[in-house]
C-alpha positions as CSV (number, residue, x, y, z in Angstrom):
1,X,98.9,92.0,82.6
2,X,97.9,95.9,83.8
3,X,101.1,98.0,84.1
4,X,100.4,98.8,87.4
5,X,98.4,97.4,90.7
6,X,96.9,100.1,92.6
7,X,97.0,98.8,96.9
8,X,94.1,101.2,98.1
9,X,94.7,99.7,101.8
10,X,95.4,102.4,104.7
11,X,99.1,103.4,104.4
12,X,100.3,101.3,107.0
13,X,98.8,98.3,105.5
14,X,99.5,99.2,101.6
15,X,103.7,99.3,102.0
16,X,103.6,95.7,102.7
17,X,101.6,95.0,99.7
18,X,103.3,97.2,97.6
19,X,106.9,95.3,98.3
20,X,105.5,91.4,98.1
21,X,104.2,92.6,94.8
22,X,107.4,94.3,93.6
23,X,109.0,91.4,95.1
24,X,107.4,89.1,92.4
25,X,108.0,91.6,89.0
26,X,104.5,93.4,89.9
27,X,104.6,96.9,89.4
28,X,102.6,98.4,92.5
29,X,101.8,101.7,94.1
30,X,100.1,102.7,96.9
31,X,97.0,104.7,96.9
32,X,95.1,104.4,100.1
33,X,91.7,104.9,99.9
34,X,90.8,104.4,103.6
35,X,92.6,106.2,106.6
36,X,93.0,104.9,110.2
37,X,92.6,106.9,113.1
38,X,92.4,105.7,117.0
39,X,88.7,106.6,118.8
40,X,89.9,110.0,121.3
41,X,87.0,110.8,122.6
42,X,86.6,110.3,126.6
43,X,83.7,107.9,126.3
44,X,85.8,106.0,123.8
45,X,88.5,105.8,126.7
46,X,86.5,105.0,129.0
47,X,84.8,102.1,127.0
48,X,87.9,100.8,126.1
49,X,89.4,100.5,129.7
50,X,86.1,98.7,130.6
51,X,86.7,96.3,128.4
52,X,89.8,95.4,129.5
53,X,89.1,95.0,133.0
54,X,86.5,92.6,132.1
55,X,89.0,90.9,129.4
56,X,91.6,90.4,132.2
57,X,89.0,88.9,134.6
58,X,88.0,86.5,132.4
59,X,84.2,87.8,131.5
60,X,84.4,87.3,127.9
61,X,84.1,83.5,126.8
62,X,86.0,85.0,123.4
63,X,87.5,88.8,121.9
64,X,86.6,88.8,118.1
65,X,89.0,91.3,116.5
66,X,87.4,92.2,113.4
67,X,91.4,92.9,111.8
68,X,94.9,94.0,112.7
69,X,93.8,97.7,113.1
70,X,91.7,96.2,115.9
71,X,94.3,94.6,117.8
72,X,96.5,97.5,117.5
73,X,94.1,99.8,118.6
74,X,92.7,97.4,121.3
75,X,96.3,96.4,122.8
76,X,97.3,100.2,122.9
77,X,101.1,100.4,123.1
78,X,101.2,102.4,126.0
79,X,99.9,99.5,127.7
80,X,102.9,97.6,129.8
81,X,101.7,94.2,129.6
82,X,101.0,94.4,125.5
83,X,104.6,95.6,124.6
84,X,105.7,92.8,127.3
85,X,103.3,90.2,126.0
86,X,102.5,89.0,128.7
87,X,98.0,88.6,130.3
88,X,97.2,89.8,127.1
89,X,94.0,87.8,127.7
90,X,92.2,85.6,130.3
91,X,93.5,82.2,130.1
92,X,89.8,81.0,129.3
93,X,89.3,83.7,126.8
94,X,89.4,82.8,123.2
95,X,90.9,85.4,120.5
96,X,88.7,84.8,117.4
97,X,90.1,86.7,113.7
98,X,88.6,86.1,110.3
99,X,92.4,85.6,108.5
100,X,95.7,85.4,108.9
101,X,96.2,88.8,108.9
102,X,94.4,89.6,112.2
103,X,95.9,86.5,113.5
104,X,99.3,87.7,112.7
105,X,99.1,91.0,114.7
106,X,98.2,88.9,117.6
107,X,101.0,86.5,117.2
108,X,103.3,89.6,116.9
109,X,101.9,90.8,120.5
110,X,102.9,87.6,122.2
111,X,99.5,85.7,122.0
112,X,99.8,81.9,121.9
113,X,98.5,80.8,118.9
114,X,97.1,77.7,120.5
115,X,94.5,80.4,122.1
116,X,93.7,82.2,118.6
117,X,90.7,80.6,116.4
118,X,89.9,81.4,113.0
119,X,89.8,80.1,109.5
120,X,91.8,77.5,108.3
121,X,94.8,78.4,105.7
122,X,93.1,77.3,102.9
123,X,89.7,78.3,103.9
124,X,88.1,79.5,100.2
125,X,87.2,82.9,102.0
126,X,88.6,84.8,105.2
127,X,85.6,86.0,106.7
128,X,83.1,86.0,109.8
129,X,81.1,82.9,108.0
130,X,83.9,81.0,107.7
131,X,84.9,81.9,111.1
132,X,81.5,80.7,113.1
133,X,82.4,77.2,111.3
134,X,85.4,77.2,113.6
135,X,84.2,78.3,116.9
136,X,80.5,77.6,117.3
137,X,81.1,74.9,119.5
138,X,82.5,77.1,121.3
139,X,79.7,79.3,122.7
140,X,76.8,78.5,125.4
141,X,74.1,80.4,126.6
142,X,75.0,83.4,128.9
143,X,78.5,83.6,127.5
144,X,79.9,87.1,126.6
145,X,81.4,87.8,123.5
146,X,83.1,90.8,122.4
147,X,83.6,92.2,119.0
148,X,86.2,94.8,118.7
149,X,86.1,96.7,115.2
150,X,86.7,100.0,113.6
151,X,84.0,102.5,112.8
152,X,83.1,105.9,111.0
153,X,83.1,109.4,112.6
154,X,80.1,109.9,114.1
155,X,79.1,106.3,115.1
156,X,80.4,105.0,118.8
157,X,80.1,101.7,120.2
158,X,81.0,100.7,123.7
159,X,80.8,97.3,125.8
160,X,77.2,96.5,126.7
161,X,76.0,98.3,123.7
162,X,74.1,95.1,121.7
163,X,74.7,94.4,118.2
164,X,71.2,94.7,117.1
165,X,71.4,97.9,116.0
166,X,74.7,98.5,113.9
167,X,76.4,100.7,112.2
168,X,75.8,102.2,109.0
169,X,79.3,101.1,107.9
170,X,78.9,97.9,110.0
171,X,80.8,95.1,108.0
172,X,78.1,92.9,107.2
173,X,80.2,89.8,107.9
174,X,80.4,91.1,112.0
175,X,76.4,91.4,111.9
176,X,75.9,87.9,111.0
177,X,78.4,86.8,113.2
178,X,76.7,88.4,115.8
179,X,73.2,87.4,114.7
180,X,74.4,84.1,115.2
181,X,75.9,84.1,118.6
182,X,72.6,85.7,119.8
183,X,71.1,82.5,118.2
184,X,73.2,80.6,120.4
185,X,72.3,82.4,123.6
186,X,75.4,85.0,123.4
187,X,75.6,88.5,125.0
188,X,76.8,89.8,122.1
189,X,79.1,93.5,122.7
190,X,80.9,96.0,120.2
191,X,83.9,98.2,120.8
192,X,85.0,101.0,118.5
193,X,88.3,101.2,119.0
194,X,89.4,103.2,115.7
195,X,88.4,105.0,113.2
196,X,87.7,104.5,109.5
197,X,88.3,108.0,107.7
198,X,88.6,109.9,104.2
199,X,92.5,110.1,103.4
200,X,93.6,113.5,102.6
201,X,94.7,112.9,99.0
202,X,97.6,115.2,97.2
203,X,97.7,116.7,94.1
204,X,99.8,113.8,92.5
205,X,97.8,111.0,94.0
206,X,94.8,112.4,92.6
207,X,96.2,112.6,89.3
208,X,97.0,109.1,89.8
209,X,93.7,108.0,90.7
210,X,92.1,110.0,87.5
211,X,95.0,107.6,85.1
212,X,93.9,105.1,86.6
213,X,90.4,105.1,85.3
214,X,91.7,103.3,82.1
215,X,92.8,100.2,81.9
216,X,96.2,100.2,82.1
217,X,95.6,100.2,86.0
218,X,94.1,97.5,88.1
219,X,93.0,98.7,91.4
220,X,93.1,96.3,94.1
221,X,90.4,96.6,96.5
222,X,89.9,94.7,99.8
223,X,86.9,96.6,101.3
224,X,83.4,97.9,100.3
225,X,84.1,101.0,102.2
226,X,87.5,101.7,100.0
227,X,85.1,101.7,96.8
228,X,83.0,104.0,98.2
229,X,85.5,106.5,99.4
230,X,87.0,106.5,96.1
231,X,83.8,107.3,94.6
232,X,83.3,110.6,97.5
233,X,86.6,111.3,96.5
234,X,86.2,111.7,92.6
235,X,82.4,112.2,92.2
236,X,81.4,111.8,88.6
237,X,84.0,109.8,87.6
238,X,83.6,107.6,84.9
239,X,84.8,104.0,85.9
240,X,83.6,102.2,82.6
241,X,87.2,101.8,81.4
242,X,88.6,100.7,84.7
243,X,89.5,97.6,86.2
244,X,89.5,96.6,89.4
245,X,90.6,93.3,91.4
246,X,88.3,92.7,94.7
247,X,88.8,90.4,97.5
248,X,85.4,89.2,98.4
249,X,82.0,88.7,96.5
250,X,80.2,92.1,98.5
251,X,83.3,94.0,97.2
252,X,82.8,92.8,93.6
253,X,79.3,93.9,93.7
254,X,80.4,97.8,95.2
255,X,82.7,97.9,92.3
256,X,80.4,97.0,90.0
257,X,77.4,99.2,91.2
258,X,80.4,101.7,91.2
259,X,80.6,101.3,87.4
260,X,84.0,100.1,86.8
261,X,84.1,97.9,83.6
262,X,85.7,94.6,84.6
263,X,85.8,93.4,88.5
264,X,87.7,90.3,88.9
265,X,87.6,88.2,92.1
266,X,89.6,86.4,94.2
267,X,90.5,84.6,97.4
268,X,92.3,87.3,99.8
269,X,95.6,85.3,100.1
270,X,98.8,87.2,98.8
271,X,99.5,84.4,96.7
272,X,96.2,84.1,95.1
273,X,95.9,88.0,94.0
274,X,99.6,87.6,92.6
275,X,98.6,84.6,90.3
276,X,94.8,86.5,89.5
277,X,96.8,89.6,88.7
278,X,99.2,87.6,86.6
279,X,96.9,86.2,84.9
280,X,95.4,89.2,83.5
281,X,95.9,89.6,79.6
């Protein structure tokens, strides 16, 4: 078992992590390898306020929010009826989330979860495919959907921009989601509603991250993007030694292009990465 879990999740995220693993006689520390920012610009502001005057009037047959960060940032707590939980939605509108996660940060806002779809509990994988099984039925030509995510700086994506065209960090998952609802006959919209970003590491935590090239450590990474910013982040590293714990099977491969050594993989559920981690000579 390594002597410690790395949780390379944004801050916010990573604390939780950290505690259910010290919970269960993990030894854990964060080390976030992806920052969260909210989209300031004016056009951002303005898209965003379009979107939910067409939310509250009912245009969209269903909101896909692509994870927590998206509901967060969509349901901005300056808003008065999202800190009183109340016409969060359209009463015909469907939420749509690929996990319990997402699903969760809805929940917490005051969503019904009668109107939230998304994978069942013990889906093998928490992801846009899995998702689509759920809610196809769902759609019919003309509807609108809406597909609020996170982005990079530099990239901006308002309602009635189509999906055709997506992002260089686009998760691939939310492109064939939305390659599918245009199969069906969907209008198909992104939103941008935060930003993905470089942390700004300190001296200690890149020390940590240059221990943890050997395999004492096991980093635990549940995006494609995290391996990457790891990489801009220590450029010439040499991974060979390192081991590394991924969540999904286009994480795996990052790592591995990445060169670490051993890449183990697993299904996204707390309790699964507990037992994958425990099993671990």
């Amino acid at each position: 078992m390594p002597a410690c879990v790395l949780i390379t999740r944004p801050a916010h995220d990573a604390s939780g992590w950290v505690q259910t693993l010290q919970d269960h006689a993990l030894d854990a520390q964060a080390l976030p390898l992806m920052a969260i920012g909210p989209c300031n610009s004016a056009a951002a502001h303005q898209a965003l306020q379009a979107a939910h005057r067409t939310a509250g009037a009912g245009g969209y047959r269903a909101i896909m929010f692509v994870s927590g960060n998206a509901v967060q940032h969509f349901f901005q707590k300056n808003r008065p009826e999202a800190l009183a939980g109340q016409a969060l939605l359209a009463p015909e509108t469907r939420a749509w989330t690929p996990g319990p996660g997402t699903a969760k940060a809805l929940l917490s806002l005051g969503l019904s979860p009668e109107r939230i779809d998304g994978p069942a509990a013990d889906a093998h994988q928490f992801e846009s495919e899995t998702l689509w099984q759920q809610v196809h039925a769902q759609i019919r030509p003309g509807d609108r959907v809406l597909i609020v995510r996170g982005d990079s700086p530099g990239n901006f994506y308002g309602p009635g921009q189509a999906a055709e065209t997506p992002a260089p960090t686009a998760g691939a998952g939310r492109d064939w989601l939305a390659a599918r609802l245009r199969e069906a006959g969907a209008q198909v919209e992104l939103l941008a509603v935060y930003q993905r970003q470089l942390p700004i590491w300190n001296a200690e935590q890149r020390r940590l991250a240059q221990q943890a090239a050997g395999r004492r450590f096991l980093w635990l990474f549940s995006s494609s993007e995290a391996v990457a910013n790891l990489q801009q982040l220590l450029p010439g590293q040499d991974w060979s030694r390192a081991q590394a714990l991924t969540t999904h099977e286009r994480i795996a491969r990052r790592a591995t292009q990445a060169g670490f050594g051993l890449v183990g993989l697993c299904r996204p559920a707390v309790q699964d990465v507990i037992a994958s981690i425990k099993s671990r000579a």
